[in-house]
N, C-alpha and C positions, 0 to 999 in steps of 0.2 A: 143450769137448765138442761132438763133431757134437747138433745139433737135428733130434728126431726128431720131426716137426708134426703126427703123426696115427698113430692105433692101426693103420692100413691103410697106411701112412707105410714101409715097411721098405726097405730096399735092394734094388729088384730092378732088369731089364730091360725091352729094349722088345721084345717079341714080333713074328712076321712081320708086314711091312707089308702090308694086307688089299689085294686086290684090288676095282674095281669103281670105281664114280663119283669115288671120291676121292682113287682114286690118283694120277691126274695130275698133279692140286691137291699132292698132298704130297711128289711128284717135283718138282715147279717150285719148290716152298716151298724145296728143303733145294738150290739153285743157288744160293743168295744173290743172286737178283733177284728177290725175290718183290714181281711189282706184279701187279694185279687181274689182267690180259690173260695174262700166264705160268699163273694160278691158273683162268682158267677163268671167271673172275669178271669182270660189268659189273655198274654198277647198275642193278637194276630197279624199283624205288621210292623215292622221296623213304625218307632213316634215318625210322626208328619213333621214336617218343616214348620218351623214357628212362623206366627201371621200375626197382623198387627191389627184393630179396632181403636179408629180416634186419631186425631190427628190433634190431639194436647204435647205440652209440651213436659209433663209429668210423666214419669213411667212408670208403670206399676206391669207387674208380672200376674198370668193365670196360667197357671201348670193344673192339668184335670189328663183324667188317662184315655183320651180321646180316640186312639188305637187299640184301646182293649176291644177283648171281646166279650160277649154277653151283655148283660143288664149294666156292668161300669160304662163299659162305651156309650151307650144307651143314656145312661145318667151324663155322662159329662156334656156328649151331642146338647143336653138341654139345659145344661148348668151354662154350657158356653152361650146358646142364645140368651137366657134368662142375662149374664153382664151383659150380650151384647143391648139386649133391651133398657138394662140401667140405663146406660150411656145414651139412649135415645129418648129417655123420660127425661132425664136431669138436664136441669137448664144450663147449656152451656158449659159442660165442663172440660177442665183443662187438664185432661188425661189420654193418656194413647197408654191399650191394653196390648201388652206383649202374650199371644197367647203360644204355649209350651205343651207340647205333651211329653206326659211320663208312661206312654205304654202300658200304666197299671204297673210298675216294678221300681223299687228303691234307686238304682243304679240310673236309670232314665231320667229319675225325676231330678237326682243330685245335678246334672248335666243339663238340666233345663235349668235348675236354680243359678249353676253356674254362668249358663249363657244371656238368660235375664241381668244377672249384675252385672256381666260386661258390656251387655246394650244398655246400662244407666238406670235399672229399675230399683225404686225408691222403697217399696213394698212388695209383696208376696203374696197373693189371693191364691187360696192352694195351697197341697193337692187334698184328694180324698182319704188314701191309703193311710194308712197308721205308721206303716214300714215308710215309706214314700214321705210322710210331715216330718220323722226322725230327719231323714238323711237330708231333706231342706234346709229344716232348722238347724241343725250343723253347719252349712255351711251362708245362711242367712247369718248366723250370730255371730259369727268370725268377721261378715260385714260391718255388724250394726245397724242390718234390715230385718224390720218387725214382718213375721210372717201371721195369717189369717188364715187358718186351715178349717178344713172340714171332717175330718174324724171323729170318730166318739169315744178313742180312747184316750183317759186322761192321762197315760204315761207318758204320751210322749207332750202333755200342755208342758209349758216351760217360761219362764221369761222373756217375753218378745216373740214367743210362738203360741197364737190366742187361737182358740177353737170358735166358732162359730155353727157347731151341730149341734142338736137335738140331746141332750145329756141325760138319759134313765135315771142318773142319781136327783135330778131337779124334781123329774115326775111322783120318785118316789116321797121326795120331803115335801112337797106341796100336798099330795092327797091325803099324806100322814096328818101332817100338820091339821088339814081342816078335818077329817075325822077325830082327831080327839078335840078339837075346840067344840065339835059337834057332840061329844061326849062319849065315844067309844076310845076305850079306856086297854080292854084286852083283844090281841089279835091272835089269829090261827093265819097262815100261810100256806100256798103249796106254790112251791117255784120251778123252772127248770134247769134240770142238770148239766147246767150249760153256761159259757162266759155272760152272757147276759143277769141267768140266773145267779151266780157270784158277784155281778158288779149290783143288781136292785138287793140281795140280799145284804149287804155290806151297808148300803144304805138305809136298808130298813130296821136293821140294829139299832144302826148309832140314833136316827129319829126317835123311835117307839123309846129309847133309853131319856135322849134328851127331853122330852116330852113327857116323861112320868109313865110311860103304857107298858103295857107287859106282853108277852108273845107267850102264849101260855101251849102252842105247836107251831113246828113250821118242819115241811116235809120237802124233798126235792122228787123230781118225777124224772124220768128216763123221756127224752119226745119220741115221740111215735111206738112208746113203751105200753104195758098194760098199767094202768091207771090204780086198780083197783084198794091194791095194798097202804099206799102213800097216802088218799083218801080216806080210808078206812081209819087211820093213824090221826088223821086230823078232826075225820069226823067224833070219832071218841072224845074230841075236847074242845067241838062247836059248840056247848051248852055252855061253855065257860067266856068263850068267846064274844063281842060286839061286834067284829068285823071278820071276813076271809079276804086274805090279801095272794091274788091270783095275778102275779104280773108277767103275763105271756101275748103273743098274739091270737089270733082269729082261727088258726090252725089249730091250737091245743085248747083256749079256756072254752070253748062248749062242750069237747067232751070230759074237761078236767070237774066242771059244774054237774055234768050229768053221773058223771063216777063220783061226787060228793053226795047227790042226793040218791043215789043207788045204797049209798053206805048211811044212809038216815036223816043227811042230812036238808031242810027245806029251802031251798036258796032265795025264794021269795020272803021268806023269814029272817034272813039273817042278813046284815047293809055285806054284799060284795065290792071289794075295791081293785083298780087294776091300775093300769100306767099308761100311756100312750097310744102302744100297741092294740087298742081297745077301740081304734077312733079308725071302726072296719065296719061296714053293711054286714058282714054275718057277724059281728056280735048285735049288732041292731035289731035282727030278724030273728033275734032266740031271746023266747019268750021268759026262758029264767036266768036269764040276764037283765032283763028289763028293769029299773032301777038302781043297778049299780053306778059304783061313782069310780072317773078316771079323771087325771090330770091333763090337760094339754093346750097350747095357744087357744082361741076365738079363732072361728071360723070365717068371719068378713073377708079379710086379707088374704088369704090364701083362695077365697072364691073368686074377689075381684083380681087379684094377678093371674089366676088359672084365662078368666074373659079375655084379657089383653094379653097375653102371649097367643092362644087360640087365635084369635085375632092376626095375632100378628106372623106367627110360624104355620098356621093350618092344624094343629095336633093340641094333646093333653103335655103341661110340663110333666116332671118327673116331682117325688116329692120334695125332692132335697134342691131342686131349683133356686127355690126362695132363697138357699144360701149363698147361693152367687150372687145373686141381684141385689141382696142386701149388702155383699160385702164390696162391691163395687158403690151402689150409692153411697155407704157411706164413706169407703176412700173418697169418691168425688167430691163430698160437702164438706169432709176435711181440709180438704187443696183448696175450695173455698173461702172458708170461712177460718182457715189457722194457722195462713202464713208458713213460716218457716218451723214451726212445731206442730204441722201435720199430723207426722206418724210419731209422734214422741210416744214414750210409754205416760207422763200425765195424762197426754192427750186423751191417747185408746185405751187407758184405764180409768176415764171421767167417773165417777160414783152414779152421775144422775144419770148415765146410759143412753141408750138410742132408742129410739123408735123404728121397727123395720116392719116388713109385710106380717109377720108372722110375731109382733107386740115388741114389746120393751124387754131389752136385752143390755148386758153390761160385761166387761170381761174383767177377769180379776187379774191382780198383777202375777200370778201364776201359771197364767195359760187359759185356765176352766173360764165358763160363763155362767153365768147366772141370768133366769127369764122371770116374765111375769107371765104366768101360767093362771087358766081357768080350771075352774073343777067342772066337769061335764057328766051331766047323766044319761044312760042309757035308756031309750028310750025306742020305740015302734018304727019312730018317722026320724029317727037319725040321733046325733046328743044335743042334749039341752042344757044351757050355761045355767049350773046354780050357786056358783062363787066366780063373780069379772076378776079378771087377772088385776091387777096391781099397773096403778098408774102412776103412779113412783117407788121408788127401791129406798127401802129403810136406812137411814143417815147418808142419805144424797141430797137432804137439802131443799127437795122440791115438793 
């Protein structure tokens, strides 16, 4: 049975990514190099003295770079309230959060790991940094403590070190996958020249391959480059094409769309597809975008927890909130409902998954996750669900 870890717990999505101070931070994050300097983030103070949430008698450790500066500090301030609100949704649970900062720096964060396992912590919620889940999970695995991190890069997932972010490569095989069930069979591309663009292009291969589809162009673009040339390259082979597969943010696909139909191409004409990074009011508000189709959670979940932290903090969370509050509920419903094989890897590798703010989600015995993901169309007045995510995961049973 999927685990359903909180009365607020339902299957939804992730709502537009907000604009302002943190969006940078959460464009850099989902590249799969997220280190302090990409995020926006230096240290500006010696880490804080570790603090405690909960008076359970389970311990579980949250390392977040809570003395950074910039947009991480920013993010972790509301990754830390988001557990602290798990803990105050969930009935009753028998947890005390050991909270750690890593400063945003690998060395800090190993020194929190360390000092969480000698105050008796069971698991590892954290940290954000790529550098920072490495030098965790080194020294987690030497315990035989499963750690729960938030990175987007898959090098460092590992066994007993489970990601729980936003993964490009999910966005890309979901929106692939339902455009060719929908019948678009050949694709053109324009990507950026950039770790993001390496990690959705590596993805997009192996899909369009496995899938029978063909990629009959695919160009890379310089960001903040002139456009012109790379477009011109693809437009030559949009007649061949059913799809353009644009997966950037807000910042580049309108004028990447407007330099394609500069070079001949109609983008009202032709199905556009993107990834995530898509789920912005200015792609909403461009008119030849209107119709395209992107991948990403259902938006309920991510409205209704945005209501209740507002609520409950005064402020907007951050996007990557959801991550904490999910991985906190669901450690809590673990220690409830599984005894002494809580945090076993069976356990946090169940097939039938969990249910969080942001839909059904499962981790593999590898590290990576796997989501149920909607396909959303762009539209005037925000996106429009026209494929629901997946209410159970393929040979789980349910």
């Amino acid at each position: 049975m999927i685990c359903r870890f909180s009365a607020f717990a339902s299957a939804a999505r992730v709502a537009r990514l907000r604009r302002g101070v943190v969006l940078a931070g959460l464009l850099a994050m989902v590249t799969g190099c997220t280190t302090p300097e990409m995020f926006g983030a230096r240290p500006s103070a010696p880490p804080q003295p570790g603090t405690a949430i909960g008076t359970g008698q389970i311990k579980v450790a949250l390392i977040l770079p809570l003395s950074a500066g910039g947009n991480a500090g920013i993010a972790a301030m509301s990754m830390k309230n988001a557990a602290e609100m798990a803990l105050a949704e969930f009935n009753s649970p028998n947890i005390q959060l050991l909270v750690k900062d890593d400063g945003g720096n690998a060395s800090s964060a190993q020194q929190a790991a360390q000092q969480a396992l000698a105050e008796g912590a069971e698991i590892i919620i954290g940290p954000l940094f790529a550098q920072s889940v490495a030098a965790v999970g080194t020294v987690a695995r030497g315990r035989g403590v499963p750690v729960i991190a938030f990175s987007t890069d898959v090098s460092v997932a590992a066994r007993g070190v489970y990601l729980l972010s936003f993964l490009p490569e999910s966005d890309v095989i979901r929106i692939v996958d339902f455009a060719v069930t929908n019948g678009k069979r050949s694709y053109a591309a324009l990507l950026p020249d950039n770790a993001y663009g390496s990690v959705v292009e590596a993805a997009f291969r192996t899909i369009t391959a496995q899938r029978g589809a063909r990629i009959v162009a695919l160009e890379r673009y310089q960001v903040g480059a002139q456009l012109t040339g790379p477009a011109s390259i693809v437009a030559q082979s949009a007649a061949s094409a059913d799809a353009i597969f644009i997966p950037d943010g807000s910042d580049a696909v309108p004028g990447v769309v407007q330099a394609l139909a500069q070079a001949g191409v109609k983008p009202r004409s032709i199905q556009l597809i993107g990834t995530g990074l898509w789920d912005d009011p200015r792609i909403f508000s461009d008119a030849n975008l209107h119709g395209g189709l992107f991948a990403g959670p259902d938006a309920t979940g991510f409205r209704n927890f945005s209501a209740r932290y507002r609520a409950r903090f005064g402020q907007d969370p951050v996007r990557t909130a959801t991550l904490s509050y999910d991985a906190v509920a669901l450690v809590a419903a673990l220690v409830k409902t599984q005894g002494e094989a809580r945090f076993s890897e069976q356990t946090l590798t169940n097939p039938s998954g969990f249910a969080g703010i942001d839909g059904l989600f499962r981790f593999r015995t590898d590290g990576t996750n796997e989501r149920g993901l909607a396909v959303l169309r762009v539209g005037p007045t925000g996106a429009q669900t026209v494929s629901a995510p997946s209410r159970s995961f393929p040979g789980s049973g349910t």
